[in-house]
C-alpha positions as CSV (number, residue, x, y, z in Angstrom):
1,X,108.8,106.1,145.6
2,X,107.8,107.2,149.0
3,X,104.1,106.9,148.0
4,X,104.8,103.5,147.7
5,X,106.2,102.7,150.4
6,X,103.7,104.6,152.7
7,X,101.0,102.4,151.0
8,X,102.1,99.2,152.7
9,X,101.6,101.0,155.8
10,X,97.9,102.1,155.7
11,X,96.6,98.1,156.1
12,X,99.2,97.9,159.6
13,X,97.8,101.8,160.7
14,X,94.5,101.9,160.3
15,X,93.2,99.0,161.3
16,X,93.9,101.0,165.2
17,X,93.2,104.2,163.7
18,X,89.8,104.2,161.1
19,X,87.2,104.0,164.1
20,X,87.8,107.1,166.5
21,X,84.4,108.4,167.6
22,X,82.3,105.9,166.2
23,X,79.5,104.4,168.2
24,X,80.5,101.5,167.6
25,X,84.0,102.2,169.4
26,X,82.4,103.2,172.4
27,X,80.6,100.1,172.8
28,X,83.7,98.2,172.9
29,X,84.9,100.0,175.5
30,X,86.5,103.0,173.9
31,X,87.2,105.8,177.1
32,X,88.5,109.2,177.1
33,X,92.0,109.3,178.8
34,X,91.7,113.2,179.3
35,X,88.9,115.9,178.9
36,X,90.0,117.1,175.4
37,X,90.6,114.2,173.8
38,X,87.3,114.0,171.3
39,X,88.6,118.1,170.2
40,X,91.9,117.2,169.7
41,X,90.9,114.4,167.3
42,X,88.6,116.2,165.3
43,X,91.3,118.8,165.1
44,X,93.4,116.2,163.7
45,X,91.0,114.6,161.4
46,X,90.3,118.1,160.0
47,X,93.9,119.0,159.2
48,X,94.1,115.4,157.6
49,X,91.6,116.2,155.1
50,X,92.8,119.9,154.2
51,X,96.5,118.0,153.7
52,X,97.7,119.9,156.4
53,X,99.6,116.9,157.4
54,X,102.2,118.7,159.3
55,X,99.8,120.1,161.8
56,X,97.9,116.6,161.7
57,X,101.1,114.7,162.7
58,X,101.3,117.3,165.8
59,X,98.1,116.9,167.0
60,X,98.2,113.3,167.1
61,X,101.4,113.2,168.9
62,X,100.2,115.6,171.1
63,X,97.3,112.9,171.4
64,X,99.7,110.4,171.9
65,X,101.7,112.0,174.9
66,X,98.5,112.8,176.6
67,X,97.0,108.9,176.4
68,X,100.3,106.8,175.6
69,X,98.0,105.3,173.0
70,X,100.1,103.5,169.7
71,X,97.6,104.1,167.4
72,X,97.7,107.8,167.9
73,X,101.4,107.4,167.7
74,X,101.1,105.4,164.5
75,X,99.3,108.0,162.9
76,X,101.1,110.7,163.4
77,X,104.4,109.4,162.3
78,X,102.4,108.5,159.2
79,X,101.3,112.2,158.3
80,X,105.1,113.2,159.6
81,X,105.9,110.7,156.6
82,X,103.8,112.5,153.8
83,X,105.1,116.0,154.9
84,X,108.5,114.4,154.1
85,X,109.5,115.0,157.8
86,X,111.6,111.6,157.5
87,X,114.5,112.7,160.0
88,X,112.1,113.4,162.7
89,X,110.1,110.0,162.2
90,X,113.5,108.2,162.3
91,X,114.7,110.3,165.8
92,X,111.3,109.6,167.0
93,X,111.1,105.7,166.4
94,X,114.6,105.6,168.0
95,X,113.9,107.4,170.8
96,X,111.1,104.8,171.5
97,X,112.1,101.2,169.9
98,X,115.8,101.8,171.5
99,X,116.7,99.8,167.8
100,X,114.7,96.3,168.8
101,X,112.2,94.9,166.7
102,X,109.3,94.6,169.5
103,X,107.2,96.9,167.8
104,X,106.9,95.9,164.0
105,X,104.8,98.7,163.0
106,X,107.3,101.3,164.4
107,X,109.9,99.1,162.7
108,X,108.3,99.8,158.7
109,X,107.8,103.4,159.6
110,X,111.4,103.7,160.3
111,X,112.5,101.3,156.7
112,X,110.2,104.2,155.3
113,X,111.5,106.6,156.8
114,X,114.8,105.8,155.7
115,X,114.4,105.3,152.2
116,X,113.0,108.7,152.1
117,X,116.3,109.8,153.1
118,X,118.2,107.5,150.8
119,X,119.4,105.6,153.0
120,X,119.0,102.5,151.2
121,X,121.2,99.9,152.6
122,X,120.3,100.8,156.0
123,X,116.8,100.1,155.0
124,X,117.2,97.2,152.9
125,X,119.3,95.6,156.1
126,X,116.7,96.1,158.8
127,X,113.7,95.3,156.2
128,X,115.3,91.9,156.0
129,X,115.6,91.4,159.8
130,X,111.8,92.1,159.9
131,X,110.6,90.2,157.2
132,X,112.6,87.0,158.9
133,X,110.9,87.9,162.1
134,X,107.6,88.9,160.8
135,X,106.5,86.5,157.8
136,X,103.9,89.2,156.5
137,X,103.6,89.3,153.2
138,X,103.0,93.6,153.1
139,X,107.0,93.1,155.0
140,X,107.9,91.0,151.7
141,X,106.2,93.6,149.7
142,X,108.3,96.5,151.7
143,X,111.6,94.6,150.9
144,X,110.7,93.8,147.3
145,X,110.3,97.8,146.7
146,X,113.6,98.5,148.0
147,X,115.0,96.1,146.0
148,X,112.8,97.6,142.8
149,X,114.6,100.8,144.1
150,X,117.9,99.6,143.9
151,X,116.8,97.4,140.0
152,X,118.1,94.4,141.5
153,X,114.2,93.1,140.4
154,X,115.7,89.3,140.1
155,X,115.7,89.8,143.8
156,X,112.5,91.7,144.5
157,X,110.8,89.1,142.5
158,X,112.4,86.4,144.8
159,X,110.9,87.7,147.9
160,X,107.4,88.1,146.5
161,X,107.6,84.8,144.9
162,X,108.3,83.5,148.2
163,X,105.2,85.4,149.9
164,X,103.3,84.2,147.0
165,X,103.5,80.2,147.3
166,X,102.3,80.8,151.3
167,X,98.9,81.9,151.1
168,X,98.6,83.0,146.6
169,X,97.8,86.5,147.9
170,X,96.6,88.6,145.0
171,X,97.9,91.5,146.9
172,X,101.6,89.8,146.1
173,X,100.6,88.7,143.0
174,X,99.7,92.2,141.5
175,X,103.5,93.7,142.5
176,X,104.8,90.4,141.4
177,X,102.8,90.9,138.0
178,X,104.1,94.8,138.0
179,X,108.1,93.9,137.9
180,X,107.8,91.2,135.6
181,X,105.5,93.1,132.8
182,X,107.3,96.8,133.0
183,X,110.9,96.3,135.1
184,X,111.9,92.9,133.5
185,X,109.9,93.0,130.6
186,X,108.7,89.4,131.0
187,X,105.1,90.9,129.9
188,X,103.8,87.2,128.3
189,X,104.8,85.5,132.0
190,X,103.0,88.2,133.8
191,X,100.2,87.9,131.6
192,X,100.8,84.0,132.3
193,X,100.8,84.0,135.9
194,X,97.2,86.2,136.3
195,X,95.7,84.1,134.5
196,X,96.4,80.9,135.9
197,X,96.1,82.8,139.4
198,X,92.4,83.8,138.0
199,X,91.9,79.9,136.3
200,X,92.6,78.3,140.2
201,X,91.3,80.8,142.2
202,X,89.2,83.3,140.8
203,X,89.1,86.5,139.5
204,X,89.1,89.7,142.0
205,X,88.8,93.2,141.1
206,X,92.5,93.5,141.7
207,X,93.8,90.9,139.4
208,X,91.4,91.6,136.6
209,X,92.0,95.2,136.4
210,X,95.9,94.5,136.2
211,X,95.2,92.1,133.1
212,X,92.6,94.6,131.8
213,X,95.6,97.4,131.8
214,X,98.3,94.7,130.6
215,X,95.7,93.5,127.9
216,X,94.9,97.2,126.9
217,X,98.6,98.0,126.8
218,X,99.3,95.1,124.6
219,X,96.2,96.2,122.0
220,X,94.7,92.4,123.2
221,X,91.1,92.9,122.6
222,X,90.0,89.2,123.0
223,X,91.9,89.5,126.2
224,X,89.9,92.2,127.3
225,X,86.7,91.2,126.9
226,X,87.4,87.9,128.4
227,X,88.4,89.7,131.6
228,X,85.7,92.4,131.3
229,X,83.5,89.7,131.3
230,X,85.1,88.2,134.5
231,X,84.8,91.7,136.3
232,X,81.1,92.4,135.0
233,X,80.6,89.1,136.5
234,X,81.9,90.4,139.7
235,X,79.8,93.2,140.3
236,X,77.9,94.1,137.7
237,X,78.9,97.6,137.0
238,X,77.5,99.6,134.7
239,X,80.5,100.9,133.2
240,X,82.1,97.6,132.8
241,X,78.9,96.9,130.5
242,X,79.4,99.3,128.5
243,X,83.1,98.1,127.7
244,X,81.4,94.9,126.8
245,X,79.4,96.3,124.5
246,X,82.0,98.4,122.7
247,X,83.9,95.5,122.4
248,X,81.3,93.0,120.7
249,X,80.5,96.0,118.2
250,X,83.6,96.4,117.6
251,X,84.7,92.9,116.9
252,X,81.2,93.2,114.8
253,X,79.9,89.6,117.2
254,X,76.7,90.8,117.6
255,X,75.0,86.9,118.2
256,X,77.6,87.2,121.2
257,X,76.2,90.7,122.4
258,X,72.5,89.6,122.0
259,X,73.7,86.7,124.7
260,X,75.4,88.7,127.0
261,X,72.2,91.7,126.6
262,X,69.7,88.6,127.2
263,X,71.7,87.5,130.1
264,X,72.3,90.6,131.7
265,X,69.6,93.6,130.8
266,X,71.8,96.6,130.7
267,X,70.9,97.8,127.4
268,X,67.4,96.5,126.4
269,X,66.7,99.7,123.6
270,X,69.8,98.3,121.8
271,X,68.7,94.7,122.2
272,X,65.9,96.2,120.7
273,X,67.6,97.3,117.6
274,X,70.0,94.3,117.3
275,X,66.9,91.3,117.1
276,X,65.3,94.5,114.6
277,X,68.3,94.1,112.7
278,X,68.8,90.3,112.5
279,X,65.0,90.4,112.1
280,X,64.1,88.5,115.1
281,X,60.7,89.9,115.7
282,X,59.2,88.0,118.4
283,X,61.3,88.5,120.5
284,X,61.2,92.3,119.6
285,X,58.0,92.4,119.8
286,X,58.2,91.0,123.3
287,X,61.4,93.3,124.1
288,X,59.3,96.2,122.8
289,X,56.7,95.6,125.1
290,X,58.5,95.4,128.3
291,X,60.3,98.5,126.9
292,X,56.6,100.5,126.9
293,X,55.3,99.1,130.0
294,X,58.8,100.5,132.2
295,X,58.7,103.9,130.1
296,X,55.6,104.6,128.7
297,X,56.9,105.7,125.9
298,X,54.1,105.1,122.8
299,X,56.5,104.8,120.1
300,X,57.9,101.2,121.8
301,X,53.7,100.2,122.3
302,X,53.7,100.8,117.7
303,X,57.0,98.8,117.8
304,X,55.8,95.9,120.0
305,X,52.5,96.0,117.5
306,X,54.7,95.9,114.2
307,X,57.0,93.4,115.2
308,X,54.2,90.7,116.0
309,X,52.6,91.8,112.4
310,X,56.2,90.8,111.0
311,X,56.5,88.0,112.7
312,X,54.2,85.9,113.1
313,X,54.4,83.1,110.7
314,X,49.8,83.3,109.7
315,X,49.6,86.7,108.9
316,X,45.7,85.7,108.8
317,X,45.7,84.9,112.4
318,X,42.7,86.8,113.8
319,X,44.0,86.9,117.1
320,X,47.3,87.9,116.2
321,X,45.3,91.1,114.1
322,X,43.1,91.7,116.7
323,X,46.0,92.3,118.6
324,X,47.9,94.5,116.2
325,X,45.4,96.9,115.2
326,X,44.2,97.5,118.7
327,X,48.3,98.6,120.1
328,X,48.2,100.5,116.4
329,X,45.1,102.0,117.3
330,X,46.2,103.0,121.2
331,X,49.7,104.5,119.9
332,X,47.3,107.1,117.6
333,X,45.0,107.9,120.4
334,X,48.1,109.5,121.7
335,X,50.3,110.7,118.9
336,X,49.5,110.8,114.9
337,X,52.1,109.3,113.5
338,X,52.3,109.2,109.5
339,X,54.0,105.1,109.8
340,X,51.8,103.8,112.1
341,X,48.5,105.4,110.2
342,X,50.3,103.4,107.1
343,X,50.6,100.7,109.0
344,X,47.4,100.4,110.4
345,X,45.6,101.2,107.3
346,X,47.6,99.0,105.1
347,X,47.4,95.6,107.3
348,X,42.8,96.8,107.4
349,X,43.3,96.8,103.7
350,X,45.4,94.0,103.0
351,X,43.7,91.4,104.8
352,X,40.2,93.0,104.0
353,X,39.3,93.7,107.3
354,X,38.1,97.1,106.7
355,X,38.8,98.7,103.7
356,X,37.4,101.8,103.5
357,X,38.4,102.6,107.6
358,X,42.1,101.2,106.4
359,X,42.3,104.0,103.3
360,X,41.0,107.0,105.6
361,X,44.2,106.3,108.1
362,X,46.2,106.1,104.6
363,X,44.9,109.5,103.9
364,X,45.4,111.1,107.0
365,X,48.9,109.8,106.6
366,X,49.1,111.5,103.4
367,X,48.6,114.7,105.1
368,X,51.2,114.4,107.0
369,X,53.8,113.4,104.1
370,X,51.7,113.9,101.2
371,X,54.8,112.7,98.8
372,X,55.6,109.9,100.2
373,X,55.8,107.0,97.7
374,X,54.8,103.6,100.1
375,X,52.0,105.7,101.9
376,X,50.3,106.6,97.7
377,X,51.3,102.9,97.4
378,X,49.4,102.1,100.4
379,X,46.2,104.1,98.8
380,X,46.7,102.5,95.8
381,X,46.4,99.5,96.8
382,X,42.8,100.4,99.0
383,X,41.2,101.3,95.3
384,X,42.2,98.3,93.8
385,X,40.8,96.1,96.5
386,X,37.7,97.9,96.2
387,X,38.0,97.0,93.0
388,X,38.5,101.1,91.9
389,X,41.6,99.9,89.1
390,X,41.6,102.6,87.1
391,X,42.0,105.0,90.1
392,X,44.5,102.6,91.6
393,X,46.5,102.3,88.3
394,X,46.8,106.3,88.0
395,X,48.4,106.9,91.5
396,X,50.8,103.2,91.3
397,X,51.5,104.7,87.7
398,X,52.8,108.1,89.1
399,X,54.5,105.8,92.6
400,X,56.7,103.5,89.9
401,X,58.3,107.1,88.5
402,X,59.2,108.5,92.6
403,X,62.0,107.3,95.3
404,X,60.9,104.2,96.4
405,X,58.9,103.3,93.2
406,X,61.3,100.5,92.0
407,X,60.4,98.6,96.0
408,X,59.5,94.7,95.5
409,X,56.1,95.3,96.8
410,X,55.4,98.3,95.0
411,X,56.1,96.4,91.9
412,X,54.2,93.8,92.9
413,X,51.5,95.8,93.8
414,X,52.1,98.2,90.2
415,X,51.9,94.3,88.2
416,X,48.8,93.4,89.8
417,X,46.3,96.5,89.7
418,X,47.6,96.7,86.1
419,X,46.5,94.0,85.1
420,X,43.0,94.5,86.4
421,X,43.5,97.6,85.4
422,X,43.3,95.6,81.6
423,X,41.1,93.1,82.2
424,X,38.1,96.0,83.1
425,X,39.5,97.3,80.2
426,X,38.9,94.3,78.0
427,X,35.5,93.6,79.6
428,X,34.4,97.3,78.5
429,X,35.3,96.8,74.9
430,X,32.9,93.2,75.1
């Protein structure tokens, strides 16, 4: 519980403390009282950040007695407070405040300071005096832990309330949201409450991560991807993307993840996969460019090529083919790759650009996968637009009988080369 209370403190500390040594400091007038001042800060610092906080809390009173400066003072009752000295801060703020309430800084450390002794009347009866004379809200947040400490939460929540309504702080509003969800287990009302917070005024890291962990705790996943969403929003973070993302897969809304992918371009490869799956090629074809123009990665350059093929709505547009083959043909210039010689070949053959070029990328496809049952279709399909049917019909014959053989196209393909396949046949017997 300590911890807690020696959070509220850091705002009131180190806004005198955080800038020792800085340029900046020394601009505004910052001045040595005494020759060894910088090397008994640095000393200090040092045994801050190796938690020697005992040794840290001397130096800076030794700092303090040398330049009668309060934020050297400040600081080292703090690190006196994390090395659980509490009975010396309490002597110490005594022997300085006399009991008054001039100094309210010296005034928390000793409320602190006293609860780490248990001493919890005392410090619930002097944090009252200060938070009438004070009217900070991290002073109704100090009297609202002690009150947390003693479970009289009815209470703590009436003093943070009453912070709350003077300026919505969402400082407040986080400890407010804490009691009600775990210590009176009002969990809908604090869910309530950060949400109209967030409605009026906003979301903030602060507030949306508390929902986020109250929404996660409650297995809410709409909730949680509302409020990612807020967050992303926010600051577009990488991580908080990928949440998203998780999220829409999950729920299996993948029109909603294409928005929020086309909105914000954190994931363009699986946008990539998403309009490939809903067969949106246009704009794959466009994604797939981009996608080979920022990585140079060929296999996105056969991608952007295939996807025009598939759709554009005139597969006879010149143009459009003109297009296709030359990507196709760039993509093989640097890697052989058995699909896109099918490809290539089979749109040359199809649309009887050039046959005979179309069926030698078929065959060097073959040698790659020399089974495969589209690329023989693909060959196939060369002979019979040259007209070759009885060569056609043998290898569609032996494609029908493989995996792959029972494909619409290859049907299609099997129905037509057979039947000229039995029309030369006819002819012959004339």
């Amino acid at each position: 519980m300590i911890k807690i209370f020696l959070l509220v403190l850091l705002p009131f500390f180190f806004l005198g403390c955080s800038g020792f040594l800085t340029q900046d400091q020394k601009i505004k007038g910052y001045e040595k009282t005494f020759e060894q001042e910088d090397q008994y800060i640095l000393l200090a610092l040092r045994a801050e950040q190796v938690q020697a906080n005992k040794q840290a809390a001397q130096l800076f009173e030794t700092l303090y007695e040398k330049s009668a400066k309060k934020e050297y003072l400040y600081r080292s009752l703090q690190n006196y407070l994390i090395a659980k000295d509490n009975a010396y801060v309490l002597e110490k703020v005594d022997s300085i405040s006399k009991e008054n309430f001039d100094d309210f800084q010296l005034v928390r450390f000793k409320i602190v300071a006293l609860v780490g002794l248990q001493r919890i009347e005392e410090a619930k009866e002097i944090a009252l005096k200060l938070v009438s004379l004070s009217h900070e809200e991290d002073d109704y947040i100090l009297i609202s832990d002690i009150y947390v400490e003693q479970k009289k939460f009815s209470m703590a929540m009436k003093y943070l309330e009453g912070a709350y309504t003077k300026n919505y702080s969402e400082k407040v509003l986080d400890k407010m949201s804490i009691v009600l969800y775990f210590n009176l287990q009002r969990q809908k009302e604090a869910i309530a409450q950060l949400e109209t917070h967030i409605r009026i005024h906003g979301c903030s890291e602060v507030i949306c991560n508390r929902l986020i962990s109250f929404y996660s705790n409650e297995n809410n996943v709409d909730g949680l991807l509302a409020t990612y969403l807020r967050l992303y929003a926010l600051g577009k973070d990488e991580a908080i993307a990928k949440k998203i993302i998780q999220i829409y897969v999950y729920k299996k809304e993948y029109l909603e993840l294409i928005s929020f992918l086309e909105k914000y371009p954190v994931d363009d490869p699986l946008l990539l996969q998403i309009y490939t799956r809903y067969k949106n090629y246009t704009k794959a074809s466009v994604l797939a460019q981009k996608l080979y123009e920022e990585s140079s990665d060929v296999g996105y350059l056969a991608q952007s090529a295939i996807f025009e093929y598939e759709g554009s709505k005139n597969k006879n547009d010149k143009i459009m083919l003109a297009n296709v083959l030359e990507k196709l043909k760039e993509t093989l210039e640097i890697e052989e790759s058995s699909l896109n010689l099918n490809y290539l070949g089979y749109i040359m053959i199809d649309h009887e650009i050039d046959i005979k070029e179309g069926m030698k990328y078929i065959r060097k496809a073959l040698e790659l996968e020399p089974t495969s049952a589209y690329y023989l279709d693909s060959l196939a399909w060369g002979y019979y637009k040259l007209g070759e049917c009885d060569k056609a019909y043998g290898i569609i014959h032996k494609v029908t009988q493989m995996e792959g053989g029972d494909d619409p196209e290859v049907k299609l393909h099997y129905e037509k080369i057979k039947k000229c396949k039995n029309l030369k046949k006819g002819k012959k017997k004339k």
